[in-house]
C-alpha angles and dihedrals in degrees: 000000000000138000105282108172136355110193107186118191115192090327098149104310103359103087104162119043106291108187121194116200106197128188142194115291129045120324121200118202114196140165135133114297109277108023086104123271095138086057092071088053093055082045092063094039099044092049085053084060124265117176106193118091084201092059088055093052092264144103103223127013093258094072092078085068109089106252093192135243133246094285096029136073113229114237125234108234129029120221138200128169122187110207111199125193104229098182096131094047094245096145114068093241131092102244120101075213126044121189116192116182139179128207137183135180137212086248091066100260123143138191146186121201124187103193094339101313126105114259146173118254080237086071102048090045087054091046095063098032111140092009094103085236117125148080095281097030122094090261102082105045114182147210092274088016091109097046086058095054083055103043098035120115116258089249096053093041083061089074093072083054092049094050087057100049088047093230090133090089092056087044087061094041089045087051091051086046090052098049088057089051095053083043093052091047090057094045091053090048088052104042083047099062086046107064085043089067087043085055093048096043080050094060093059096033094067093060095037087058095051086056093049087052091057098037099047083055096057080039089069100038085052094047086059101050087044083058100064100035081058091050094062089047088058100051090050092051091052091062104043087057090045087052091047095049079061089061091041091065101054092048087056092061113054080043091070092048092059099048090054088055090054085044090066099041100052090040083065095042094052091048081054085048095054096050088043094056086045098059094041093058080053092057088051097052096052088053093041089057091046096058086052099052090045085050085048098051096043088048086055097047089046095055091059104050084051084053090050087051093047092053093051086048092057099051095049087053085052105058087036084065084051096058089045100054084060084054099053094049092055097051096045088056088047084057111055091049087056091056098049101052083041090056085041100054087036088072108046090048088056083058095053095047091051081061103053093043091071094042085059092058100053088048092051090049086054090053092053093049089049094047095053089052091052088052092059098053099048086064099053087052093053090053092052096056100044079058096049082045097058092039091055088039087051091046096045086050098058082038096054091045094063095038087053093056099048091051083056105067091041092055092051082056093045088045088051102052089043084057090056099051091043090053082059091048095054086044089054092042087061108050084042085063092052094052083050101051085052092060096044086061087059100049086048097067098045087052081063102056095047087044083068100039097049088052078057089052090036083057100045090046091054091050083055094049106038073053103047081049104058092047091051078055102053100048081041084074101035078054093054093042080056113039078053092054092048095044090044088054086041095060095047088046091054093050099051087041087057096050091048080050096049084036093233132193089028117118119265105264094039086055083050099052086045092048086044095050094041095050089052099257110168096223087064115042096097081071110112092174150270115301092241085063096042102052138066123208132192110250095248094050089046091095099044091044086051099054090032090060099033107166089351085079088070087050113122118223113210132186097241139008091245083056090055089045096052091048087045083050098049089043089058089053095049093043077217089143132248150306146168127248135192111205107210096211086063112021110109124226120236130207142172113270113273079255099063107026083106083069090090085064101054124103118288091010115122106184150300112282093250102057093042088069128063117215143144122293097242098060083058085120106042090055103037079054088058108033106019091102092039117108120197114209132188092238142334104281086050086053102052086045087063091037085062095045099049091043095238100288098122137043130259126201123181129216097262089049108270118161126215102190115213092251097046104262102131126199122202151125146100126332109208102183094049124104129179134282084023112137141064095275095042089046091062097047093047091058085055092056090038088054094049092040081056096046087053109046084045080054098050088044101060089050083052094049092038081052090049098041091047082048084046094050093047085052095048091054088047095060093036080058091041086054099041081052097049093040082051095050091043083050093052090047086043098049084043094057086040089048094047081048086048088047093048086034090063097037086058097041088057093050083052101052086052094063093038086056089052098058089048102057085045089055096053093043079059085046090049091064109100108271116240115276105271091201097079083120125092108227083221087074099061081034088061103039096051090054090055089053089052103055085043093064090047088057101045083051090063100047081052096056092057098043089064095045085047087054102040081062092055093049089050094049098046100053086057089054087057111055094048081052085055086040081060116046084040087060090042096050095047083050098058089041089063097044096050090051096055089053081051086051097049094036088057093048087058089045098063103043088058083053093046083060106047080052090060093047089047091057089047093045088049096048085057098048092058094049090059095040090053089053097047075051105075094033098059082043078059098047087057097054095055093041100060075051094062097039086059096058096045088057085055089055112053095037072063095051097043093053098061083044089067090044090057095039090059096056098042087064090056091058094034076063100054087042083051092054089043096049088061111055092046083054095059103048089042082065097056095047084053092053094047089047092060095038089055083044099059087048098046081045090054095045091048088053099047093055091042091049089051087048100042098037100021101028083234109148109169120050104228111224093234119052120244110285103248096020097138090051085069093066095076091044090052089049099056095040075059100050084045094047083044089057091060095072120210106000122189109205102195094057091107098060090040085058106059090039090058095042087047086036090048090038085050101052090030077068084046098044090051082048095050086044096053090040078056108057085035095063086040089052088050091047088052089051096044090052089047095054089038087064104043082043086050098048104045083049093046090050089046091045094049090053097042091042086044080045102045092038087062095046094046089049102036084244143342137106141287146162150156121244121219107222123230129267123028116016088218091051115028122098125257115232121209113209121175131177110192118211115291092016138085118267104262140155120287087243085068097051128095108255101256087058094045087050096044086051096048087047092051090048088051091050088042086060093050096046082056096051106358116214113233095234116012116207123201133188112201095305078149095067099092086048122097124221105275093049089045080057089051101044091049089045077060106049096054086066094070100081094162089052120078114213125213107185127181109192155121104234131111099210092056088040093050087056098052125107089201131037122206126192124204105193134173111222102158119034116264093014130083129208131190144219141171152186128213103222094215104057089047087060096037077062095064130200130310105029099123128238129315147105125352114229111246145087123284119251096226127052082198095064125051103206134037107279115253108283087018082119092060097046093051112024139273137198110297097227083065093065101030102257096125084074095064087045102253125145124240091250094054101047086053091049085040094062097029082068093039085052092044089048094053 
């Protein structure tokens, strides 16, 4: 089994899918440091299965996910999928390829998939149980990894042990067993307690049962005589009710009359009411008609009043048209006089523009002229100055040439005298080393002297902490002996405070009325509690208060009797069984006779009932009531003392329980299913002793772990010392090797200043040799050419001078050229302001004659309109007069209609008086009917319930005509059956079926409680053999792992000794010590090792593991970073031993890389995402040279691309014909490793 394939999609970097293949043989992954290599680690850790977001490099397990970058949208979910290859059937599960993946979401949702179905991370980890694959397990070492192996405490060390040796699938089978140990235990505890409350609820039920059974026999006796006293009643109520029905009748009767009486009158009244309603639908009419003739009147009136206004309305119009049509005359005069002086200064402006626009085109024609001279000019100018140009570029030539010899003779001389100081530099440099090389001799020998005195430190430092060590040990394991004494009294605790919770080992119906009262039932709310739960007894009295009370301790004392019949009622509802109560507004209390209440002071008595509880105040009554006549003595012999004495009239009870009965009887002997602490009262006060158990042994824990934290600190300081002394004494041994560079350093710098000293005096005896003659130039030359530069100035004066003649001209011009423009357009815009107002002029004269003529329309329109309005006018004048007509006769109308309204409505309340009359009496008798019907009812009732009751409760179904014979004689019997099931004082009739359900109930969990015994000692018996095979597992892997970690260690060092050190005490549970001596030094502990051999020891445990059990793939995050060259040499020579093992590395370093059959490149690209390439070495080299350059064999990093990425040749290799190297006789292997370590270097 081996890695085959690790596909990664936007888990941390790797944004897009990213897939690995990876082969037998020794994989190097490699990359500059932060583009993402350890992320591929955290990929495989976090897919077995890791938990911690701290452990993956992140604060909360969303951070896996790729939150994007600046350019780069982040993606919502992260993906990893682990591909093994299961050919040789390894792994428990029928595939030759398992595929295990892990995905989260941003949402917070999380999967696991083994081979493409949902799973829980429990099956994946017992899939690869005792494989050595998983996030805790030696196949994943990461970055730190191998520090921890080192720091680590001796007990924690011991897990990589027990992952080699494959006992972590019994540790997690032991901890389930455990579990069902602990479980087992609670249940017995519980069961236990039960059945001592079964035992207890026994003890009362036996005598409660022997009660029922009397009590249900007079019962019966007393049923029968009840039977035929019930009969009697029921004949005699037969004929009461037959004698009533008589009188009924009668009543019926006169009833009937009556109602015929009220008939008539209120016939008559209804046929009133109708011609009153009539009438009264006249004398709405008429009004009605009255008010329309009134509307019709007013609309008409109104009309006319709107016409009068109109009219007014129309003549002022009128004169308004009249005033306009002056208006309009006079306007249309104004107008025309305007035209005619617009048209006349129109024409003499167009004159005038004709005239400046000829002015404008001579001006334009003198512009042109002057520009073209200005032209002209201008290059003249131009050509003046090129040749004044060449004449000063000519001049500053010849200039620059003799300046530049004669700087360089000064330079030589200034080169000369800086060669000099800094030959006295270089002289006072090296006496400065000597000086130096003094001083590092010195140092030397007083590094010497603290290196000896930090090892003596270093030693005094180890004694403190081997001994802090021990003590935080020690109260390690007083903690633990602790911790198990306060979690085995919680846990009893917790089960007694659950049953008085669930208020076990109290009857059915008093549970009920608890649970009831508890949950906030209303029938309930007037229970105060049961009277175990209400009382307090002393230890000693628990066992004579118990039997004294008997049931009566699951009594429930209530504040009032309505409260205890609303509880009975709601019991009876609820079919939730029965109870007793005892109202405190009408218990009565009971107490000894005057006489006896010394009793109490004579010899072996300990006290009345009542005084040997403690309660509160209130319940005085309900408890009186129940142990006011109960004597406690010390024994028997002293109870029957106080029974003489007393002359049996009250009952004794003894301390163990002992009964003498008033009467005589006694009850007694020995209970062999009782244990102690058994029953209601002891269970309350064991869960006070088990509360302030718990409180102690806390407090006793705490100074235990006070007294193992402050060993812990100390330590802690000790170490911290142990480490400050062995850093002292590394940095002594440090400062000494870079004394003894600074020492070489200087001894070479000062070889190197001689030979320094000795250039430079070369260089100023070459200096010294006469500098080349700097006069070579005839002085003419500069003469010359200044006098050329000069008469090319003049000339480019002068060119001046008629360039700004030429342009004053064109100035002049111009500005001529612009004011006849402004001449113009000033012309042109007066123009079209005249002409615009002339089209205003004529627009306004049309304007007025249309409305000339609408004027005109308007005055015939209105003269229309008044002759309409005069002849709707008269008509409406017309329409008044006819409507006050008809007002006048619907007035008439309705004084007629009202009147015969008042005439009905006198005679209705005449016959609404006689209905009245009539009403009553038929009231009244109707009452009495209705008396007498109840009345017949109640009896018919009584009677009703008298033959139900003989036929519910007798079987009777027929009532005899006669009573029984002798039926008054069974009143005495069933008195004094009374007065005998009285005496027997609270029975509970249902004791005997209780009874035989707790004894079926105690028989059935007695069977569960030996089970659970037997499932007990057999877990215990498998934990005992686990632990058994743990340790004989353990210690032949802990002697194989001792020789292949001393063998490995040797190999790996080139000699040396190591070994691991078994701790004291248990072998499951003792540390495991890791001691090393390098070649050429003392065995000592890793603490006290340099880091590279700290990290090389580490490194050889870690293949001595893997040499044990080996792990199918082993992958590795720089744990060669701490090595030097020549160990990273070492460690890759060894790697490449382990054939059966894949290696997945992930390094810089040249020597891990040069081992490796496939290269793998992590790169950065693009900022934030990493990509990947790689190269597989053997085909490289299988290439072969020369072949110029091309691909390189191996799969891209990215699905997304579909070719390597540019540059991606010289990350991860290449031929080596393509770059040259075959010249310089390298393989093509070697070149790509070659750059692959060059790439990871940068």
């Amino acid at each position: 089994m081996y890695l085959k394939r690790l596909e990664l999609y936007g888990f941390k970097s790797f944004a897009d899918r990213t897939r690995l293949e990876f082969g037998p043989g020794i994989t190097a992954i490699v990359g500059p440091n932060g583009s993402g290599k350890s992320n591929l680690v955290d990929a495989v850790r976090w897919v077995l299965g890791e938990q911690s977001a701290r452990q993956l490099r992140g604060s909360k397990m969303e951070d896996v996910i790729f939150a994007g970058t600046a350019t780069r949208k982040g993606v919502g979910l992260a993906e990893v999928v682990l591909v093994l290859d299961n050919e040789d059937g390894r792994l428990p599960i029928d595939y030759t390829e398992v595929t295990v993946a892990r995905r989260v979401d941003r949402a917070g949702g999380s999967d696991y998939l083994l081979n493409g179905q949902r799973v829980r991370l429990r099956d994946v980890q017992e899939l690869l149980y005792d494989t050595a694959i998983g996030r805790e397990a030696y196949s994943v070492v990461g970055q730190g990894k191998i520090d921890e192996i080192l720091s680590a405490r001796d007990e924690d060390r011991r897990g990589l042990l027990e992952e080699a040796a494959g006992i972590t699938r019994f540790k997690v089978r032991k901890k389930e067993a455990l579990r069902r140990l602990e479980d087992a235990e609670h249940r017995l505890l519980r069961l236990g307690d039960i059945l001592r409350e079964l035992e207890d609820r026994l003890d009362g039920l036996t005598e409660q049962a022997r009660r029922a059974h009397l009590y249900r026999q007079w019962r019966d006796e007393l049923v029968d005589l009840e039977a035929r006293m019930v009969t009697a009643q029921a004949v005699q109520a037969q004929r009461r009710l037959a004698e009533h029905a008589r009188r009924l009748e009668a009543v019926r009767q006169q009833v009937a009359g009556a109602r015929r009486r009220l008939e008539e009158a209120e016939a008559a009244r209804d046929g009133l009411r109708a011609q009153a309603r009539h009438q009264e639908q006249q004398v709405e009419a008429a009004q009605a008609a009255l008010a329309e003739a009134e509307r019709a009147l007013e609309a008409v009136r109104t009309r006319l009043a709107v016409l009068d206004e109109r009219a007014a309305q129309l003549a002022s119009r009128e004169q308004e048209l009249g005033r306009r049509a002056e208006e309009l005359a006079a306007q249309r005069q104004a107008g025309a006089a305007g035209a005619e002086e617009a048209a006349r200064r129109h024409q003499a402006l167009l004159a005038e523009l004709e005239a400046a626009r000829q002015a404008e085109q001579e001006a334009r024609a003198a512009v042109a002229e002057a520009g073209a001279a200005v032209a002209r000019a201008e290059g003249a100018l131009a050509a003046a100055r090129e040749a004044h140009l060449e004449a000063l570029q000519e001049l500053s030539r010849l200039r620059n040439e003799q300046q530049a010899r004669q700087r360089e003779q000064a330079q030589a001389a200034q080169r000369a005298e800086r060669l000099r100081q800094r030959l006295e530099g270089l002289e006072a440099e090296a006496r400065r080393l000597a000086e130096e090389e003094a001083g590092v001799e010195a140092e030397l020998e007083r590094l010497a002297a603290a290196a000896a005195e930090a090892a003596r430190r270093e030693e005094v430092a180890r004694r403190a902490l081997e001994a802090a060590q021990a003590e935080a040990r020690a109260a390690g394991r007083e903690a633990q002996q602790l911790r198990q004494q306060a979690g085995e009294a919680s846990s009893r605790l917790r089960v007694l405070e659950e049953m008085e919770r669930e208020h076990e080992g109290f009857f059915a119906g008093v549970r009920a009325v608890l649970a009831g009262r508890d949950g906030g039932d209303p029938a309930y709310r007037e229970v105060i509690g049961a009277v175990a739960e209400l009382i307090q007894v002393e230890p000693r009295l628990e066992r004579a208060v118990e039997v004294a009370l008997g049931p009566a301790l699951q009594h429930l004392i209530t504040r009032t009797a309505a409260g205890a019949e609303a509880a009975i009622e709601a019991l009876k509802r609820a079919r939730a069984g029965r109870a007793t109560f005892l109202p405190l507004d009408t218990i009565r209390p009971s107490a000894p006779a005057d006489a006896d209440r010394q009793l109490d002071r004579q010899p072996g008595a300990v006290a009345w009932g009542i005084d040997a509880v403690r309660f509160d105040p209130v319940l005085r009554p309900a408890l009186a009531n129940l142990l006011g006549r109960i004597l406690i003595a010390e024994d028997l012999p002293a109870a029957r003392r106080l029974a003489a004495a007393s002359g049996y009239r009250y009952r004794i009870v003894t301390l163990e329980g002992d009964v003498i009965h008033p009467g005589g009887a006694m009850t007694g002997g020995h209970d062999s299913r009782r244990q102690e602490s058994a029953g209601l009262l002891a269970r309350r006060r064991q869960v006070e002793a088990l509360r302030q158990r718990v409180q102690q042994l806390a407090g006793a824990l705490a100074q235990v772990e006070d007294r193992r934290r402050r060993a812990e600190d100390a330590a802690a300081r000790a170490a911290a010392d142990l480490e400050a002394a062995r850093q002292q004494r590394q940095q002594g041994a440090v400062s000494r090797a870079r004394l003894e560079q600074q020492r070489q350093a200087a001894a070479q710098q000062r070889q190197r200043l001689e030979r320094t000293m000795a250039d430079v005096q070369d260089e100023l005896e070459e200096l010294a040799v006469p500098a080349r003659d700097g006069d070579g130039l005839a002085p003419e030359q500069v003469e010359a050419a200044e006098a050329r530069a000069r008469e090319a100035a003049a000339a480019v004066a002068a060119a001046e001078t008629a360039l700004q003649q030429a342009r004053a001209r064109r100035d002049q011009v111009t500005g001529d050229l612009v004011r006849a423009t402004a001449r113009v357009e000033g012309l042109t815009r007066e123009g079209r302001l005249l002409a615009e107002q002339l089209e205003r002029a004529r627009q306004e004269a049309r304007r007025l004659e249309l409305d000339e003529d609408r004027r005109r329309e308007e005055a015939a329109q209105l003269a229309r309109e008044q002759a309409e309005v005069a002849a709707q006018r008269q008509r409406l004048q017309a329409a008044v007069a006819e409507g006050e007509a008809r007002v006048a006769a619907c007035r008439q109308a309705l004084a007629e209609a009202r009147d015969a309204r008042a005439r009905l409505a006198a005679r209705l309340d005449a016959v609404e008086g006689e209905s009245v009359a009539a009403r009553a009496e038929l009231d009244r008798l109707s009452d009495e009917l209705r008396r007498l019907e109840v009345e017949a009812a109640r009896l018919e009732s009584e009677r009703d319930r008298l033959v139900a009751r003989l036929a519910e409760d007798f079987g009777v179904q027929e009532v005899p005509d006669e009573p029984p014979a002798g039926w008054q004689e069974g009143e005495r019997r069933v008195a004094e059956l009374r007065r005998r099931m009285a005496a027997l004082g609270e029975v509970n009739l249902a004791a005997v079926e209780e009874h035989e359900r707790v004894c079926q109930r105690y028989a059935f969990l007695e069977r569960q409680y030996r089970d659970l015994q037997q499932a007990r000692e057999a877990l215990r018996a498998v934990l005992a053999e686990m632990d058994r095979e743990m340790e004989r597992i353990f210690r032949v892997t802990y002697e194989r792992l001792r020789a292949e970690f001393r063998q490995v260690f040797r190999e790996l060092f080139g000699g040396g000794h190591a070994d691991l050190i078994l701790g004291e005490g248990d072998a499951l549970e003792a540390g495991v010590q890791v001691v090393a001596q390098p070649p050429g030094k003392k065995l000592q502990h890793l603490s006290l090792l340099s880091g590279g051999e700290r990290a090389l020891t580490a490194i050889a445990l870690l293949l001595a593991l893997i040499r044990v059990k080996p792990t199918p793939f082993c992958l590795l995050d720089e744990i060669d970073a701490a090595l030097d060259d020549r160990n990273v040499d070492r460690f890759a020579r060894y790697l490449r031993r382990f054939t059966g093992t894949q290696f997945i590395v992930i390094t810089h370093q040249k020597g891990t890389m040069a081992a490796a059959d496939t290269l793998y490149g992590v790169t950065m690209p693009e900022s934030g995402v990493s990509r990947v390439v790689s190269v597989r070495l053997a085909e490289v080299a299988a290439a072969g040279e020369g072949e110029g350059r091309g691909a390189v064999p191996g799969a891209a990093g990215s699905e997304r691309e579909a070719r390597r990425p540019p540059g991606a040749e010289d990350q991860a290799g290449g031929t080596a014909a393509g770059r040259g190297e075959a010249g310089r006789g390298r393989s093509p292997a070697g070149a790509a490793r070659q750059e692959a370590m060059e790439a990871a270097g940068d």
